[in-house]
N, C-alpha and C positions, 0 to 999 in steps of 0.2 A: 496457260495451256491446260493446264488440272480444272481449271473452272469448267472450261467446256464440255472436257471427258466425263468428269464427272454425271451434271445431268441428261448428257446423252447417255450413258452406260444406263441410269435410272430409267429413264424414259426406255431402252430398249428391254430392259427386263421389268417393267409395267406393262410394256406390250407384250412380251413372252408369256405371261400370268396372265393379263388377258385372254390372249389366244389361247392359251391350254385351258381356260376358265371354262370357258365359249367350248371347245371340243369337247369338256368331260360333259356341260350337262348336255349338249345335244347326245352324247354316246348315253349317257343316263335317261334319257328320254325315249328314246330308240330300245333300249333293254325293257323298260317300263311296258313300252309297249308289244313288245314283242310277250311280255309276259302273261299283257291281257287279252292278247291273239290265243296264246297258248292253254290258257283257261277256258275261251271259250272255245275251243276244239275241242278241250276233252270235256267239255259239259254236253254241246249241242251234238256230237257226231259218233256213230254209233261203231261198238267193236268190230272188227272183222270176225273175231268169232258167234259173235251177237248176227252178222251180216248174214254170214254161212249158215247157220241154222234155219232163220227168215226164210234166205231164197230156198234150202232144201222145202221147209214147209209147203211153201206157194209151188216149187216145180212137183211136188206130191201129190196137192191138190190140182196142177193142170193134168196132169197124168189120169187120176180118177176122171175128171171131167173130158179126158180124150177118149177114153175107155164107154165110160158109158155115150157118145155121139158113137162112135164107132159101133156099140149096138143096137142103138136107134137105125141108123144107117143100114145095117146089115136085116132090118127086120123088114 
């Protein structure tokens, strides 16, 4: 009866080591890339404070160019 248990108990913690094998690297690949997502957001995508300034600029400049139509207009 030992003979049996024996390399079935083996076999099933060959397969448990497997299987946990198999989960870390997919989990290890899945972080990897999460990592190289993460780099490139903060390379390619611009600050909020960076953003807010931008649009003040450009809403400054449509203002001036409403201002002067508006005097065109009115002449």
């Amino acid at each position: 009866m030992i003979e049996v248990a024996v390399p079935a108990v083996v076999a099933i913690v060959a397969a448990g080591a497997t299987l946990t094998n198999k989960i870390h690297n997919r989990i290890s690949d899945v972080d990897r890339r999460l990592d190289t997502f993460e780099l490139r957001v903060a390379q390619d995508y611009v600050a909020k404070t960076d953003l807010a300034e931008i649009t003040d600029r450009i809403e400054q400049h449509m203002i001036r160019i409403e201002n002067k139509l508006d005097r065109i207009i009115i002449k």
